[in-house]
C-alpha positions as CSV (number, residue, x, y, z in Angstrom):
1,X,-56.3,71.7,23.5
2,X,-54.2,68.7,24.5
3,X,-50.2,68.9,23.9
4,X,-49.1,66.7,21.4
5,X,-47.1,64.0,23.2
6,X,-43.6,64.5,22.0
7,X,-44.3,67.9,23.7
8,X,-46.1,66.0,26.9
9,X,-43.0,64.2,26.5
10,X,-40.4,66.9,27.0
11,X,-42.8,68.5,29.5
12,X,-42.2,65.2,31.2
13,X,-38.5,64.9,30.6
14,X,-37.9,68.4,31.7
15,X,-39.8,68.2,34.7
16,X,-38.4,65.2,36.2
17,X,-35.1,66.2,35.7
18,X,-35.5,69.5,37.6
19,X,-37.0,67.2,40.2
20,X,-33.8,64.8,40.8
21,X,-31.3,67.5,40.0
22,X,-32.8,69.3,43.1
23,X,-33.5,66.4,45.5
24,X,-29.8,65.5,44.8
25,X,-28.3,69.1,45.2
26,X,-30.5,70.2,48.1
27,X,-29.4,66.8,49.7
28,X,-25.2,67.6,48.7
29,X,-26.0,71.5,49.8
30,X,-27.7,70.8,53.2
31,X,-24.9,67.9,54.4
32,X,-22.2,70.7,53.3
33,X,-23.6,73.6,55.1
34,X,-25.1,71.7,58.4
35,X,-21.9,71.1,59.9
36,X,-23.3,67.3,60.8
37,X,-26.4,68.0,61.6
38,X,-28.2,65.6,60.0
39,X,-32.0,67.4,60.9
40,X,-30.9,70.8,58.9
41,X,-29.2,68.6,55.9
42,X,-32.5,66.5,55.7
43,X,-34.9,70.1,56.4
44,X,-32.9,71.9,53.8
45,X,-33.5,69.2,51.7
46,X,-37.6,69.3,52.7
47,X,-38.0,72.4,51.8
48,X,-36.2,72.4,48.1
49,X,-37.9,69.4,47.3
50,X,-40.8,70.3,47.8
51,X,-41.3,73.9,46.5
52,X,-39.4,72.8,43.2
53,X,-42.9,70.3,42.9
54,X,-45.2,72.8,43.2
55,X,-43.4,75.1,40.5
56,X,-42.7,72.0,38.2
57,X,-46.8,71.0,38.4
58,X,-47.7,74.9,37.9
59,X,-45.4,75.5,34.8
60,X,-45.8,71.8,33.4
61,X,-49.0,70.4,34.9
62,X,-51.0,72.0,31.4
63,X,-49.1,70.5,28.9
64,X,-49.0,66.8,30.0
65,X,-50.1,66.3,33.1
66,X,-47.1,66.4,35.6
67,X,-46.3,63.2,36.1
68,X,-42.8,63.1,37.0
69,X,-43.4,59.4,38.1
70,X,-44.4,56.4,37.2
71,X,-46.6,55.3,39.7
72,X,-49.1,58.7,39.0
73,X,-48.6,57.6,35.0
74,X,-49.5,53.6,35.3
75,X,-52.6,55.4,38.3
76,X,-54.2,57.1,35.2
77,X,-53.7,55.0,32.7
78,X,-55.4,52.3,34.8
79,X,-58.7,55.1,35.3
80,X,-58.6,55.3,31.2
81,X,-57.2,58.9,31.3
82,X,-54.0,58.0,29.7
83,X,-53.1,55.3,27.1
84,X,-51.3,52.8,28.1
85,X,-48.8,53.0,25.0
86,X,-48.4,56.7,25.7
87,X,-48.1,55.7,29.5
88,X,-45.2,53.4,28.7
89,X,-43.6,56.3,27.0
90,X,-44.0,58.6,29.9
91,X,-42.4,55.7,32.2
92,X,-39.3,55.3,30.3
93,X,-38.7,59.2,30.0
94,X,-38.7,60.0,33.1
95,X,-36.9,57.0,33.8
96,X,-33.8,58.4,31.4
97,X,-34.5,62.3,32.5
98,X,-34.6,61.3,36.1
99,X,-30.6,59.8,35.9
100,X,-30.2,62.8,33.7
101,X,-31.5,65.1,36.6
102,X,-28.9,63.1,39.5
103,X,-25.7,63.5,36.5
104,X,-26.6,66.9,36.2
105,X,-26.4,67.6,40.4
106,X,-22.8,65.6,40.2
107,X,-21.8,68.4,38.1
108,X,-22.6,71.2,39.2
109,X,-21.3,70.3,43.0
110,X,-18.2,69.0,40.6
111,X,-18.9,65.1,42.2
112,X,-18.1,62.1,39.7
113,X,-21.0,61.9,37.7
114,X,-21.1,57.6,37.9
115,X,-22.0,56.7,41.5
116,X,-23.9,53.7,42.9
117,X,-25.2,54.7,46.2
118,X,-23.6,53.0,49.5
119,X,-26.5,54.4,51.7
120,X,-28.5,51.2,52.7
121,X,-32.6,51.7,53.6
122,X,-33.4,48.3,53.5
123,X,-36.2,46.7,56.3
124,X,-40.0,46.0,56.5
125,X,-40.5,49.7,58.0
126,X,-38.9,51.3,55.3
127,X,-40.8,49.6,53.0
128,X,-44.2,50.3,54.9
129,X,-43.1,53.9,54.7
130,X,-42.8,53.8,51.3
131,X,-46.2,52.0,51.1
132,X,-47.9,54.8,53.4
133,X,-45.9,57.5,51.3
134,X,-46.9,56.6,48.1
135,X,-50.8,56.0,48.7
136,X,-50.8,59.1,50.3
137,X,-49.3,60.6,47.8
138,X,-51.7,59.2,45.1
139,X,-55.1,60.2,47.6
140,X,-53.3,63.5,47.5
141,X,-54.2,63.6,44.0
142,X,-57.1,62.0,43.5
143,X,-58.5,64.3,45.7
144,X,-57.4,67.4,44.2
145,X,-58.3,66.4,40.8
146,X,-61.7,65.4,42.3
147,X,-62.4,68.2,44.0
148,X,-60.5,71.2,43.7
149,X,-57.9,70.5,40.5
150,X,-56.3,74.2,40.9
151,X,-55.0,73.0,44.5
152,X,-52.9,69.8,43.3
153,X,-49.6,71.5,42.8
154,X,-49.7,73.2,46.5
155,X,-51.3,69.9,48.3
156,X,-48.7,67.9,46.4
157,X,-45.7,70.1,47.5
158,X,-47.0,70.1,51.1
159,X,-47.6,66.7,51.0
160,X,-44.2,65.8,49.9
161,X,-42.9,68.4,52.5
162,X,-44.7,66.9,55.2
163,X,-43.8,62.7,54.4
164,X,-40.4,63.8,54.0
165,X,-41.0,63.7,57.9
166,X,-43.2,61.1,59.1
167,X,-42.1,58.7,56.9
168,X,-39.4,56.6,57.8
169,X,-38.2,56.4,54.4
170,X,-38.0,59.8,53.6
171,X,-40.9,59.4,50.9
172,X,-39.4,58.6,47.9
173,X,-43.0,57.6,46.7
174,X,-41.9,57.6,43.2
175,X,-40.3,54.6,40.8
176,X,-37.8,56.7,38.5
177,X,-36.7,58.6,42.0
178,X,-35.9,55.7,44.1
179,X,-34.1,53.9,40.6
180,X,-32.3,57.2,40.1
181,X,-31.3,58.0,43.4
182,X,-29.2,54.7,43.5
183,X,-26.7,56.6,41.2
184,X,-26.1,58.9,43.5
185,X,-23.6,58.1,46.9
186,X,-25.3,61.6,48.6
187,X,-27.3,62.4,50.9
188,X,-30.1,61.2,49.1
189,X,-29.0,58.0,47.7
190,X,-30.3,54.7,48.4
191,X,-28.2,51.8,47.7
192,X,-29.8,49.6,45.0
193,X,-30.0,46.7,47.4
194,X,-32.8,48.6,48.5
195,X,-34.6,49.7,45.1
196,X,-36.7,46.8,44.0
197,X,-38.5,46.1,47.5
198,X,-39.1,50.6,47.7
199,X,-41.3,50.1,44.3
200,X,-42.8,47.1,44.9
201,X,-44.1,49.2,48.0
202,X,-45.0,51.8,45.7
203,X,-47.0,50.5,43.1
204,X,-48.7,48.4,45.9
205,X,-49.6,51.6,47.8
206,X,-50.3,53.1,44.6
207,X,-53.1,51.0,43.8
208,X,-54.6,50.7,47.0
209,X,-55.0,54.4,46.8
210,X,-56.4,53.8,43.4
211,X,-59.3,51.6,44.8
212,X,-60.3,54.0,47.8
213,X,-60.5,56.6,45.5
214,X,-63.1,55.1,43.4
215,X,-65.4,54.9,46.9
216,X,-64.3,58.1,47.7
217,X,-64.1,60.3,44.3
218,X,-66.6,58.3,42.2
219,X,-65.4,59.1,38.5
220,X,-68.2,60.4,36.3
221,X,-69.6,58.9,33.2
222,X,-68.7,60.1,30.3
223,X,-70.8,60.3,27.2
């Protein structure tokens, strides 16, 4: 049986929180303990990120879906799996719990919780990395879901864990990350100069990975 959706909702809210509060502190932890050494701050920050995703999808993917971004959200509602009216619900909470998750890193590494990021990742190969990132991502997914849904936490986690390092960009691959992130001057900021042209690449890489699913993972009818 189906969650209701203020309890998708929370799942959502609660999930995506988690997510920034530890891609923000992994990022504050790993530049304080690598001494300058940027390839342990950013490894240290690989490895959090991505383990924290595939216990958020485990412990939240049943109740609503475990989103934690809007691209994946608007991806399904465009197959028919999710309203659209609950899909612009989902967007704006994770939206609000993703700043939520960045105030709530400040804090407990006792930083100023208002910040606007100075770190600039601005430039066509950034935003082809976030293309590449994002449709990856999204095939990630689609193929789990086709294929072998009890997989999609692990592939997800690896596959954050691996773009993390072929991506120029550091895969943000996600709308309320890369908006949220720009609150925080860390490691893991952006500067917002850089925000809107990261999820235009997003959502374009999002639906191109949307229309090469449908070749690849034909959806079934349903009655």
């Amino acid at each position: 049986m189906q969650a209701n959706l203020q309890t998708r909702l929370l799942a959502e809210a609660l999930g995506t929180a988690l997510l920034l509060a530890t891609v923000i502190g992994s990022g504050i932890m790993g530049e304080r303990l690598a001494g300058g050494n940027i390839a342990i701050a950013l490894l240290g920050n690989t490895i959090a990120t991505g383990a924290i995703l595939v216990v958020l999808i485990l412990i939240f993917g049943p109740v609503s879906g475990a989103h934690f971004n809007p691209a994946v959200s608007l991806a399904f509602a465009g197959r028919g799996e999710l309203p659209w009216r609950e899909c612009g619900a989902y967007i704006a909470v994770q939206t609000v719990a993703a700043i939520a998750g960045v105030w709530s890193a400040h804090v407990m590494f006792e930083l100023p919780v208002l910040q606007i990021s100075e770190k600039i990742r601005f430039g066509g190969a950034q935003w082809f990395s976030e293309f590449v990132a994002t449709a990856g991502l999204m095939l990630t997914i689609y193929g789990c879901v086709a294929r072998t849904p009890q997989f999609v936490p692990f592939a997800v986690g690896l596959y954050i864990t691996a773009a993390y390092w072929f991506t120029a960009s550091t895969s943000f691959a996600n709308p309320a990350v890369t908006f949220a992130r720009s609150l925080s001057n860390t490691f893991a900021g952006i500067a917002p100069s850089g925000v809107a042209p990261f999820i235009v690449a997003q959502i374009i890489g999002m639906i191109g990975a949307s229309l090469l699913a449908i070749m690849l993972w034909p959806q079934e009818k349903k009655n």
